[in-house]
CHARMM-style PDB file with segment names, atoms N, HN, CA, C and O in Angstrom:
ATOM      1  N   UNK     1       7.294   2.180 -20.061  1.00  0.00      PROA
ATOM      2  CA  UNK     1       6.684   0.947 -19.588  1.00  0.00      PROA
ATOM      3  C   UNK     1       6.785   0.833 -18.066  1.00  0.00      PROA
ATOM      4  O   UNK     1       5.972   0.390 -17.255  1.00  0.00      PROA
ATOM      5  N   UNK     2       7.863   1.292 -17.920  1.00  0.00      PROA
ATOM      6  HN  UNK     2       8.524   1.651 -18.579  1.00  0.00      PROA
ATOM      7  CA  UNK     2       8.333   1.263 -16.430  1.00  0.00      PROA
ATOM      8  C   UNK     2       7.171   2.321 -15.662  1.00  0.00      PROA
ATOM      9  O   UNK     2       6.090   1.881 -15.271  1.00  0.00      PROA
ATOM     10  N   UNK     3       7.383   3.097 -15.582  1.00  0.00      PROA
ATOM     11  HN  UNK     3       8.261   3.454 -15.900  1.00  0.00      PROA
ATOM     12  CA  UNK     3       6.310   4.332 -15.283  1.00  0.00      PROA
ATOM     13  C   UNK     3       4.749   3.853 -15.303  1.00  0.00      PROA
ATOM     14  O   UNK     3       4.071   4.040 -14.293  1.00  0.00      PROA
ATOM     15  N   UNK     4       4.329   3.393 -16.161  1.00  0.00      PROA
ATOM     16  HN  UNK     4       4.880   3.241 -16.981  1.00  0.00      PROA
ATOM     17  CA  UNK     4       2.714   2.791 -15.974  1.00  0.00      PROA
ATOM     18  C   UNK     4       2.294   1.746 -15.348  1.00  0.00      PROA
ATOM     19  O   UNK     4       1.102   1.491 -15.178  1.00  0.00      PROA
ATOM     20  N   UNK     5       3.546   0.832 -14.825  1.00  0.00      PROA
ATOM     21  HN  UNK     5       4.515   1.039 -14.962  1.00  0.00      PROA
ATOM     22  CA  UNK     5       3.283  -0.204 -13.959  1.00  0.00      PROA
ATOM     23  C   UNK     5       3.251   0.273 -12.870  1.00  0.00      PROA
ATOM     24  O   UNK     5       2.396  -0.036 -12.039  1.00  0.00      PROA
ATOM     25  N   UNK     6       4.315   1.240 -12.642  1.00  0.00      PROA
ATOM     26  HN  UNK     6       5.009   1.491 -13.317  1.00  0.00      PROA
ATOM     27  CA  UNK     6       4.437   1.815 -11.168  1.00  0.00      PROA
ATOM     28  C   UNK     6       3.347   2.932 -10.523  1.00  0.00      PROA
ATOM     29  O   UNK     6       3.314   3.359  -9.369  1.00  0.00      PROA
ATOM     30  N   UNK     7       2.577   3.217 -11.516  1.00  0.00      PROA
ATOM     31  HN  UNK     7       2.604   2.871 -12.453  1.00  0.00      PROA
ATOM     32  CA  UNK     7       1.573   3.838 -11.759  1.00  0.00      PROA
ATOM     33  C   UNK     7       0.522   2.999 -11.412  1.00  0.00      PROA
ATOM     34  O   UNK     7       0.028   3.435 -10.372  1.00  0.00      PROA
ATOM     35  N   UNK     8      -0.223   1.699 -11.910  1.00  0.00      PROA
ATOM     36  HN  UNK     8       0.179   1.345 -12.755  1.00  0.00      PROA
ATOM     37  CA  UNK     8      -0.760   0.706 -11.107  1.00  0.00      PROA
ATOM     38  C   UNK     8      -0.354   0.205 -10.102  1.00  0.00      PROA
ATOM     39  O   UNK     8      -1.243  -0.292  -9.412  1.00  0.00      PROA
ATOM     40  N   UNK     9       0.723   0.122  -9.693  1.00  0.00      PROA
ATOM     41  HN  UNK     9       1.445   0.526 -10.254  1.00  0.00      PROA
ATOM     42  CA  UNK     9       0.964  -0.319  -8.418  1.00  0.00      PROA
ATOM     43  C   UNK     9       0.333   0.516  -7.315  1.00  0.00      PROA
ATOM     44  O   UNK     9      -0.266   0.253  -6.272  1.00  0.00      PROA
ATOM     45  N   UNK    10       0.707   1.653  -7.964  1.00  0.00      PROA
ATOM     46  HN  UNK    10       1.193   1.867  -8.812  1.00  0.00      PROA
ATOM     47  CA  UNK    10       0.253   2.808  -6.541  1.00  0.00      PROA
ATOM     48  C   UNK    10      -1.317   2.985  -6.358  1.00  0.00      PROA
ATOM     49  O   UNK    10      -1.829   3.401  -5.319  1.00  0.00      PROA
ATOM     50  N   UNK    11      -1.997   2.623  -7.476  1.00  0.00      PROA
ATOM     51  HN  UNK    11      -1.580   2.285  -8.320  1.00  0.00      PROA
ATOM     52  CA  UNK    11      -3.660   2.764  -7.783  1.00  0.00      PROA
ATOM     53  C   UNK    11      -4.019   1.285  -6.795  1.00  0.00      PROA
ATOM     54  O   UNK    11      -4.897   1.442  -5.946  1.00  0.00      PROA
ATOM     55  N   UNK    12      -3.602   0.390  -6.858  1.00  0.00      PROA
ATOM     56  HN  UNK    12      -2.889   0.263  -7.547  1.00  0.00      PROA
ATOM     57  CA  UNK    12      -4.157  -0.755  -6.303  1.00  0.00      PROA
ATOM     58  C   UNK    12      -3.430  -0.308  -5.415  1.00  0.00      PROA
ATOM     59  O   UNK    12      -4.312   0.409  -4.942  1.00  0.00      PROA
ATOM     60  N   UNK    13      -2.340  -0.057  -4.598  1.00  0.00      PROA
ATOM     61  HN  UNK    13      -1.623  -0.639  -4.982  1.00  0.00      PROA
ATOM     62  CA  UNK    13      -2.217   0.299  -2.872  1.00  0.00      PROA
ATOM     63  C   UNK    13      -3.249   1.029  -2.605  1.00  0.00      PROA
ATOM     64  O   UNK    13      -4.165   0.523  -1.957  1.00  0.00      PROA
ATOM     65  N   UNK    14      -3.331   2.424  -3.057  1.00  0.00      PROA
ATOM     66  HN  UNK    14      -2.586   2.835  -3.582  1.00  0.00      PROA
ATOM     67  CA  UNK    14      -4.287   3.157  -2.471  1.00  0.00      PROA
ATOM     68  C   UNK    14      -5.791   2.431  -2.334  1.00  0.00      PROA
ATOM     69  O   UNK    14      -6.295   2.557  -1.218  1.00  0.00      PROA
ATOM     70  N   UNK    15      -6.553   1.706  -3.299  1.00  0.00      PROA
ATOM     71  HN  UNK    15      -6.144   1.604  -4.206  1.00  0.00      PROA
ATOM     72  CA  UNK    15      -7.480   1.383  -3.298  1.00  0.00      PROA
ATOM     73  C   UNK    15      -8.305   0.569  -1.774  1.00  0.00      PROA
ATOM     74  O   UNK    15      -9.357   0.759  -1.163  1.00  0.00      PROA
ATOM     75  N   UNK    16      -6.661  -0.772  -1.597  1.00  0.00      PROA
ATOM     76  HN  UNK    16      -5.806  -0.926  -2.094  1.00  0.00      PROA
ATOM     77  CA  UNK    16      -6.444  -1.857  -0.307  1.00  0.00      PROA
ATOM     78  C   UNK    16      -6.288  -0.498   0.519  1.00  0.00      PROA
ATOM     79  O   UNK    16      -6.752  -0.613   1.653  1.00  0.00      PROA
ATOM     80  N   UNK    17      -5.888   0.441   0.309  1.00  0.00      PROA
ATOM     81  HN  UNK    17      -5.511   0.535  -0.613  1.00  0.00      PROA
ATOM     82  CA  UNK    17      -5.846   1.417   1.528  1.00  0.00      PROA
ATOM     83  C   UNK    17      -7.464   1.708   2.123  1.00  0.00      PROA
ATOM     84  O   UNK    17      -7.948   1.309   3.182  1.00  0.00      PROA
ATOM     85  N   UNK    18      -7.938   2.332   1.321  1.00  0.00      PROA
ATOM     86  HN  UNK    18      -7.545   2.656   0.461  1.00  0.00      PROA
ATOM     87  CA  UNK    18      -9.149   2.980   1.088  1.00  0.00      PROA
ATOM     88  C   UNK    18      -9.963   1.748   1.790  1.00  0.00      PROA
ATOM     89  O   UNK    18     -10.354   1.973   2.935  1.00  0.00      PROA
ATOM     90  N   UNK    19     -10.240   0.553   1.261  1.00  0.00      PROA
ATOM     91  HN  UNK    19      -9.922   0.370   0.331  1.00  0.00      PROA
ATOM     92  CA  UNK    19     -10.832  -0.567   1.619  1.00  0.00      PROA
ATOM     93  C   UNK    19     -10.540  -0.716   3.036  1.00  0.00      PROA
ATOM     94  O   UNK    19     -11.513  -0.838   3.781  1.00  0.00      PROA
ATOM     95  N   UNK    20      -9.578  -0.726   3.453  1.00  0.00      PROA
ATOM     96  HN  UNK    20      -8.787  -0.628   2.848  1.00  0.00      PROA
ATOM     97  CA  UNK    20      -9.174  -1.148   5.148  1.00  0.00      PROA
ATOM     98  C   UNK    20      -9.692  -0.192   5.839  1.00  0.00      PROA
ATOM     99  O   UNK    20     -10.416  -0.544   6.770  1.00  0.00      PROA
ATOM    100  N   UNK    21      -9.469   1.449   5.583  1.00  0.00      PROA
ATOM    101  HN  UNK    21      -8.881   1.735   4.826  1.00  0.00      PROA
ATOM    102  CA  UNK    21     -10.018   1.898   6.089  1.00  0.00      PROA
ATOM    103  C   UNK    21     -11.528   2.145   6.170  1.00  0.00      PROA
ATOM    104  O   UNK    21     -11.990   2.670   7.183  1.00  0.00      PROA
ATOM    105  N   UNK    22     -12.430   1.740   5.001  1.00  0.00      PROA
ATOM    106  HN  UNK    22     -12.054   1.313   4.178  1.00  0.00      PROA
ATOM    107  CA  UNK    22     -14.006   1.951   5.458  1.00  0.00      PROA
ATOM    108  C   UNK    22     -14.000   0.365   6.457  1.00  0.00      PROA
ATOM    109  O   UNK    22     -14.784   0.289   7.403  1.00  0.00      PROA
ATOM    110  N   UNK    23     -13.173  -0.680   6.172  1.00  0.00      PROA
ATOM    111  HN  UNK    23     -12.536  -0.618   5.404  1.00  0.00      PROA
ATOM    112  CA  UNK    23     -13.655  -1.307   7.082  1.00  0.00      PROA
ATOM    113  C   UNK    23     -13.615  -1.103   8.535  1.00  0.00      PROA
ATOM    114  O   UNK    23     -14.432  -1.402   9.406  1.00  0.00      PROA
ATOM    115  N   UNK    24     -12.358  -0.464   8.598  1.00  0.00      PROA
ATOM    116  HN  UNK    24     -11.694  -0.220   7.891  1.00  0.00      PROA
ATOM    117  CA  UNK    24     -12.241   0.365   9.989  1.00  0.00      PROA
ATOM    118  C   UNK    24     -13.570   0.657  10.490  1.00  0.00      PROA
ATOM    119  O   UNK    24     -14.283   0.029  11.273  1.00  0.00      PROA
ATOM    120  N   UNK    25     -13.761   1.832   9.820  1.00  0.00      PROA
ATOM    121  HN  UNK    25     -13.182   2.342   9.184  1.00  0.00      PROA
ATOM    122  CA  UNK    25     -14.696   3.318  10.292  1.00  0.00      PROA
ATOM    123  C   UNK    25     -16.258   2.232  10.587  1.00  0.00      PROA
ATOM    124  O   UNK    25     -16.902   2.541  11.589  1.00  0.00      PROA
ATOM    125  N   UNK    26     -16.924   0.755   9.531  1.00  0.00      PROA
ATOM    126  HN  UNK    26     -16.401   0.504   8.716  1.00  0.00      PROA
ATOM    127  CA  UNK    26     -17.617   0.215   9.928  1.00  0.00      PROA
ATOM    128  C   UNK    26     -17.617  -0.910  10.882  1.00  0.00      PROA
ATOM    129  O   UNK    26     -18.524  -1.718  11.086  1.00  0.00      PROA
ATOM    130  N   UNK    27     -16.797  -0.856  11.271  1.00  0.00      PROA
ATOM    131  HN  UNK    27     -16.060  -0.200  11.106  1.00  0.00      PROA
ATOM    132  CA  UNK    27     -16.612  -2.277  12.083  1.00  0.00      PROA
ATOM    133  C   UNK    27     -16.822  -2.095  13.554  1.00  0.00      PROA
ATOM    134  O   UNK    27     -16.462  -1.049  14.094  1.00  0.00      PROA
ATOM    135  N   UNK    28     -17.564  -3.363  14.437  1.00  0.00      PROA
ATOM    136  HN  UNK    28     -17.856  -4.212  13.998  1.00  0.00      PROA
ATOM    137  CA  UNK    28     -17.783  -3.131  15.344  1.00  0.00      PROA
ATOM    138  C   UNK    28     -16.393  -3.291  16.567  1.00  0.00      PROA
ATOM    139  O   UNK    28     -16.260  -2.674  17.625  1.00  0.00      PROA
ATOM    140  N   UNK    29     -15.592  -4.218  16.028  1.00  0.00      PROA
ATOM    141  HN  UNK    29     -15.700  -4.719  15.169  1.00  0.00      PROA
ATOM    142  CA  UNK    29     -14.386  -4.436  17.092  1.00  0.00      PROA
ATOM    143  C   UNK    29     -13.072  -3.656  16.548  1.00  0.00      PROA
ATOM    144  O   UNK    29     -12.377  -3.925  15.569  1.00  0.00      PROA
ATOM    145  N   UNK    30     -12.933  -2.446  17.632  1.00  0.00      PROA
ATOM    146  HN  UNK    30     -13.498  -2.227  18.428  1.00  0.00      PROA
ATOM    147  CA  UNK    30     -11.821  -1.425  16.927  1.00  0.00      PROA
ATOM    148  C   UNK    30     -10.271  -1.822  17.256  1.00  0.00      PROA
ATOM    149  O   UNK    30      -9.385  -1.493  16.466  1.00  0.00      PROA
ATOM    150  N   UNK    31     -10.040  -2.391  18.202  1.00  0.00      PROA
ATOM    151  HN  UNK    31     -10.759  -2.658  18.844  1.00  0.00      PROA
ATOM    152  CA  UNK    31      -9.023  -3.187  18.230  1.00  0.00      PROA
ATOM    153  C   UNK    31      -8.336  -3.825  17.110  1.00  0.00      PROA
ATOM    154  O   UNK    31      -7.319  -3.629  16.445  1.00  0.00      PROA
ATOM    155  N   UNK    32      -9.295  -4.666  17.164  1.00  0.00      PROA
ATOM    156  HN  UNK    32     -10.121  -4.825  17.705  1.00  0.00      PROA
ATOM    157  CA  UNK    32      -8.993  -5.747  15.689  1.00  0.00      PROA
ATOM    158  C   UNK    32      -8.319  -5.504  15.014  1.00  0.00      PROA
ATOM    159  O   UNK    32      -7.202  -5.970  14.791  1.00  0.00      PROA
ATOM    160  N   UNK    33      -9.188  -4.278  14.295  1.00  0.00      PROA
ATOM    161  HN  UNK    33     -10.096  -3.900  14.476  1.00  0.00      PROA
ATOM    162  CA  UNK    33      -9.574  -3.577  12.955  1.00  0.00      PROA
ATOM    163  C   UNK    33      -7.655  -2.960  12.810  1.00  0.00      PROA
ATOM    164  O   UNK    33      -6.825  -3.107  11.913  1.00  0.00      PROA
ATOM    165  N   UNK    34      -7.601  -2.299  14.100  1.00  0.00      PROA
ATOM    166  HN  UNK    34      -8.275  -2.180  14.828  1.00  0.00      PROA
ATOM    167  CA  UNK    34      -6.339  -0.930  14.463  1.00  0.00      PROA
ATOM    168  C   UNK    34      -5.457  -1.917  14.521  1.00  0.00      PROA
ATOM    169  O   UNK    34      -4.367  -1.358  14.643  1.00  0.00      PROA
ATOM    170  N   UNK    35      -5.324  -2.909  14.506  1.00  0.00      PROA
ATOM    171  HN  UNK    35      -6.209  -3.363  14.407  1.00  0.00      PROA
ATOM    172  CA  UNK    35      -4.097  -4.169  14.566  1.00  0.00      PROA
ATOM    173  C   UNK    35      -3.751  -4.697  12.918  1.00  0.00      PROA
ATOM    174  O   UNK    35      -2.774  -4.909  12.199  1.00  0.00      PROA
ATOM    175  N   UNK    36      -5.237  -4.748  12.865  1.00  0.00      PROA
ATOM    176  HN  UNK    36      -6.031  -4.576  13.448  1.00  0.00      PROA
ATOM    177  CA  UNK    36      -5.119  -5.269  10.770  1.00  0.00      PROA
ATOM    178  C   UNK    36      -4.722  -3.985  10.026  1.00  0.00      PROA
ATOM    179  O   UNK    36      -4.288  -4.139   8.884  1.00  0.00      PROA
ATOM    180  N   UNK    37      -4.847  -2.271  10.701  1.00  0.00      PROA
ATOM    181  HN  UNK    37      -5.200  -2.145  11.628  1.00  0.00      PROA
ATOM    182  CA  UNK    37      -4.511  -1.631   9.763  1.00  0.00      PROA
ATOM    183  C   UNK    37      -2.888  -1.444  10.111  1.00  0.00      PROA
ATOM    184  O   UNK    37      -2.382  -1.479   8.989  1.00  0.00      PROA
ATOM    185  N   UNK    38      -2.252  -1.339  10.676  1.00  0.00      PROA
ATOM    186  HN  UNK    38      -2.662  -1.311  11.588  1.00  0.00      PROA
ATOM    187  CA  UNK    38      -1.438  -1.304  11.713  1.00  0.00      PROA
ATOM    188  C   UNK    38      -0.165  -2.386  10.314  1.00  0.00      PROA
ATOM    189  O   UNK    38       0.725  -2.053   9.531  1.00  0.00      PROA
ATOM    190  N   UNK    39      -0.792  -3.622  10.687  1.00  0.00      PROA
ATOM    191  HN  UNK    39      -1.515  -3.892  11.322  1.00  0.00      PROA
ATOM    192  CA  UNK    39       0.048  -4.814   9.769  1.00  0.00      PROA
ATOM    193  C   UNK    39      -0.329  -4.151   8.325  1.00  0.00      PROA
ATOM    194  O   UNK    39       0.671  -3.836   7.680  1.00  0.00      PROA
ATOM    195  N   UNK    40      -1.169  -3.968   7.902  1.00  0.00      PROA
ATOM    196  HN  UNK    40      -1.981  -4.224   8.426  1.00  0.00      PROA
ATOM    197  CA  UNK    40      -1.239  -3.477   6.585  1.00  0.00      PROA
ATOM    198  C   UNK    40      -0.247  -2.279   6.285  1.00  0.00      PROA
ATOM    199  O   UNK    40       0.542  -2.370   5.344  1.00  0.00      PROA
ATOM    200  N   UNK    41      -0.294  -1.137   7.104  1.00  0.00      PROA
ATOM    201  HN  UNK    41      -0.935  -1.062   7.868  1.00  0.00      PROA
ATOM    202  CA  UNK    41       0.321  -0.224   6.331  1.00  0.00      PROA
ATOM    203  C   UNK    41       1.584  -0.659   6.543  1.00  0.00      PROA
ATOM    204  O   UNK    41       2.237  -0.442   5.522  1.00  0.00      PROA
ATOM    205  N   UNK    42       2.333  -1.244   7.506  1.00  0.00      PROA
ATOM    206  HN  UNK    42       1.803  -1.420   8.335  1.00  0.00      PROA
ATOM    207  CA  UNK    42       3.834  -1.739   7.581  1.00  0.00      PROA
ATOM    208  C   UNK    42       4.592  -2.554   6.193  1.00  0.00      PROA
ATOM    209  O   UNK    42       5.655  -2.374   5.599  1.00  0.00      PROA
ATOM    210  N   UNK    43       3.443  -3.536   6.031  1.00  0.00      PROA
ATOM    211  HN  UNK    43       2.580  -3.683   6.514  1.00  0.00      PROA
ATOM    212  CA  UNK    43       3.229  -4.184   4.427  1.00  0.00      PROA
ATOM    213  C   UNK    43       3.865  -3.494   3.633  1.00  0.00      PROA
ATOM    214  O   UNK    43       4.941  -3.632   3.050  1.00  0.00      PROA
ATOM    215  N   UNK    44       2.779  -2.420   3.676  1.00  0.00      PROA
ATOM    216  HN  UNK    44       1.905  -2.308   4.150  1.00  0.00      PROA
ATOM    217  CA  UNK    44       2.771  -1.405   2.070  1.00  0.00      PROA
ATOM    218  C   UNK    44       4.119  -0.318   2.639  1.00  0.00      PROA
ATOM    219  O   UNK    44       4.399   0.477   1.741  1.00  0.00      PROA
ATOM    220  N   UNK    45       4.552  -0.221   3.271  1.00  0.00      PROA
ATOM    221  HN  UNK    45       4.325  -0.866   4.000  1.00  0.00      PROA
ATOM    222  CA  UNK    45       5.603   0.539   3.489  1.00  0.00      PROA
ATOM    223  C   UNK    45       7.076   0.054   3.080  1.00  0.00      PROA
ATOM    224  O   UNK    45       8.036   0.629   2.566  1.00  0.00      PROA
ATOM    225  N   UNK    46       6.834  -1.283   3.543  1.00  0.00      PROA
ATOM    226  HN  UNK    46       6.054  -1.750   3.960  1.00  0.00      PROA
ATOM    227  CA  UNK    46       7.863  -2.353   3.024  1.00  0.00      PROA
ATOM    228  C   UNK    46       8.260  -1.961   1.708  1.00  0.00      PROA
ATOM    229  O   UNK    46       9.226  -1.388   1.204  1.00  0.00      PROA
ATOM    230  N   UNK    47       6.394  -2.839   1.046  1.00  0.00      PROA
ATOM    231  HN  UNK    47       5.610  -3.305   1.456  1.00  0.00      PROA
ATOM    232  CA  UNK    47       6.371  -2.902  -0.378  1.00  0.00      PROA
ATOM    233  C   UNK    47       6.387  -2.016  -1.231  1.00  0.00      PROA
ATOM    234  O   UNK    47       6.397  -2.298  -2.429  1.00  0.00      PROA
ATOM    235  N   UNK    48       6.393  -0.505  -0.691  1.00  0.00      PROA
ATOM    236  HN  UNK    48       6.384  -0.275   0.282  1.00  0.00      PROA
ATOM    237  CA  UNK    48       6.794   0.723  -2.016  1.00  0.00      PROA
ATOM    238  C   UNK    48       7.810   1.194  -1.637  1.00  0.00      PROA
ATOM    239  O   UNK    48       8.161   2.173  -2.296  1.00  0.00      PROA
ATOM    240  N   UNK    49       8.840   0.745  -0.356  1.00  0.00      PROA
ATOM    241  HN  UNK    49       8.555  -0.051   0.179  1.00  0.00      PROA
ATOM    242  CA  UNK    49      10.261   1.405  -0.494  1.00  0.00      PROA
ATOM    243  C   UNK    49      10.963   0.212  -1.613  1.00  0.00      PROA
ATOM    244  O   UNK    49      11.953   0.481  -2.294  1.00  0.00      PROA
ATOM    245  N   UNK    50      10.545  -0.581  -1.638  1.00  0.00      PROA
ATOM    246  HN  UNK    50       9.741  -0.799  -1.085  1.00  0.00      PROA
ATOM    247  CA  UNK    50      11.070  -1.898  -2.457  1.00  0.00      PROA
ATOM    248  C   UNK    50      10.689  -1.392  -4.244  1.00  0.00      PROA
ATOM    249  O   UNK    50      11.279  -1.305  -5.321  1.00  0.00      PROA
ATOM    250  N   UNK    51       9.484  -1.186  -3.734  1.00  0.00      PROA
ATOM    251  HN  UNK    51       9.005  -1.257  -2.859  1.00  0.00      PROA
ATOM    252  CA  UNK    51       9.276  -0.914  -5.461  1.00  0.00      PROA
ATOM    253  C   UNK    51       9.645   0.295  -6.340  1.00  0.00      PROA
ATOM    254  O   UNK    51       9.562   0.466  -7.556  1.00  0.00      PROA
ATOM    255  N   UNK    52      10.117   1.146  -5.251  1.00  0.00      PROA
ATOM    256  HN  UNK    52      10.185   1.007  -4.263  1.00  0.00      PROA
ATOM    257  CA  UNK    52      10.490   2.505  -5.278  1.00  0.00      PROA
ATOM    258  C   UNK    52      12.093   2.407  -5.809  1.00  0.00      PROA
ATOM    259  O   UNK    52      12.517   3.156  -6.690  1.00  0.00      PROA
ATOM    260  N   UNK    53      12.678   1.681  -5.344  1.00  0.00      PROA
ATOM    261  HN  UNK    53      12.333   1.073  -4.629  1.00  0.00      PROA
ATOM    262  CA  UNK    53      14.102   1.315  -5.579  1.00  0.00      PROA
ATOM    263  C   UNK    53      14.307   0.581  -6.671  1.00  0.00      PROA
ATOM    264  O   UNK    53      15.402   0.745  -7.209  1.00  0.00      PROA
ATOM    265  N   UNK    54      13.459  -0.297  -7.229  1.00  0.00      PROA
ATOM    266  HN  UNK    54      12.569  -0.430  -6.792  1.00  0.00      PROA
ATOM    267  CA  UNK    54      13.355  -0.599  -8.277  1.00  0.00      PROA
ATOM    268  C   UNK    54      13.261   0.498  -9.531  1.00  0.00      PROA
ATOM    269  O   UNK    54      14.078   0.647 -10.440  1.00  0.00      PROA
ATOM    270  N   UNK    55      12.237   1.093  -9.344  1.00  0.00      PROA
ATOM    271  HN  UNK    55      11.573   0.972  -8.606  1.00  0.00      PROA
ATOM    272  CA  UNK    55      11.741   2.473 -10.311  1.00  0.00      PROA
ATOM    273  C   UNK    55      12.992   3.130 -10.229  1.00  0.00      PROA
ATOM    274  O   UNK    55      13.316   3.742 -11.247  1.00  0.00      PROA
ATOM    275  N   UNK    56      13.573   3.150  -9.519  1.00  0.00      PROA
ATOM    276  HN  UNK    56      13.310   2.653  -8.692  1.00  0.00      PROA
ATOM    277  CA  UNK    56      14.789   4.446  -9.301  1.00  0.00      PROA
ATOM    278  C   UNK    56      16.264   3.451 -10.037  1.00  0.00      PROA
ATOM    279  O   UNK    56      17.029   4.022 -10.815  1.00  0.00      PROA
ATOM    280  N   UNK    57      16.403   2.488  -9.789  1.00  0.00      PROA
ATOM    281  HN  UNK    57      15.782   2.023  -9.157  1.00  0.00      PROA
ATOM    282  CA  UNK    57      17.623   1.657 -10.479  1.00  0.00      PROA
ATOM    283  C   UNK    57      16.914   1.514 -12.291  1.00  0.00      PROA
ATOM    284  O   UNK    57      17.653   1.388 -13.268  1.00  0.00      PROA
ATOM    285  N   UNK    58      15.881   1.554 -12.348  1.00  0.00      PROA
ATOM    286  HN  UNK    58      15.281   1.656 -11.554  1.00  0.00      PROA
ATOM    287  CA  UNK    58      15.606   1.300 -14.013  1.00  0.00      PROA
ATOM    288  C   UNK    58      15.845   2.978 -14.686  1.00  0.00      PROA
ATOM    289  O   UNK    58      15.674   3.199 -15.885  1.00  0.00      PROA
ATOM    290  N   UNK    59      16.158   3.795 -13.942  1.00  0.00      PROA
ATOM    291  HN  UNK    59      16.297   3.615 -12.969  1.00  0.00      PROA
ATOM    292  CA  UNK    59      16.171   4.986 -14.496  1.00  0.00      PROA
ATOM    293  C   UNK    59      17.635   5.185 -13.990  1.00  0.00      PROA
ATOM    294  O   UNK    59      18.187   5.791 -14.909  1.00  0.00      PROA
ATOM    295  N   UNK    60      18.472   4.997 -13.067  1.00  0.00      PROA
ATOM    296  HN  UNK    60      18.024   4.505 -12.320  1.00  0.00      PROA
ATOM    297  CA  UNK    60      19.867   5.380 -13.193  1.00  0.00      PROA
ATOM    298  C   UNK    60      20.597   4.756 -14.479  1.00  0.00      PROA
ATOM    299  O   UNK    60      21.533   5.381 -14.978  1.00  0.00      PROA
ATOM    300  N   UNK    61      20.235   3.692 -14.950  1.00  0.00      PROA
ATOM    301  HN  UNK    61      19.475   3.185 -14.545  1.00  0.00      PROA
ATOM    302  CA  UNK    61      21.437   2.778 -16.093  1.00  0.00      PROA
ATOM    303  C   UNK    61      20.826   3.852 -17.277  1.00  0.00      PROA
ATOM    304  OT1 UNK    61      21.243   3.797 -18.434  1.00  0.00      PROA
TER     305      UNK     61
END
């Protein structure tokens, strides 16, 4: 059970990944864009060492 959530988790990061970046590559103000991806991946870096530690404590007990 554990394993298939963490398994969606990583499908919907990548996806918000994927998404930020075509908005990147179309967008006219690159600044912006390199500031919103910038805060985003810090986010998701946060949020899968967090969820990662989780996955890893449900499998040590």
């Amino acid at each position: 059970m554990a394993t298939s959530s963490f398994t969606r988790k990583i499908i919907v990061t990548g996806k918000q990944a994927t998404d930020v970046l075509i908005n990147a590559l179309t967008s006219d103000t690159e600044k912006k864009d390199f500031c919103k991806i910038e805060e985003f991946l810090e986010e998701n870096r946060k949020r899968g060492k967090a969820s990662l530690k989780k996955f890893v404590s449900l499998y040590k007990k």
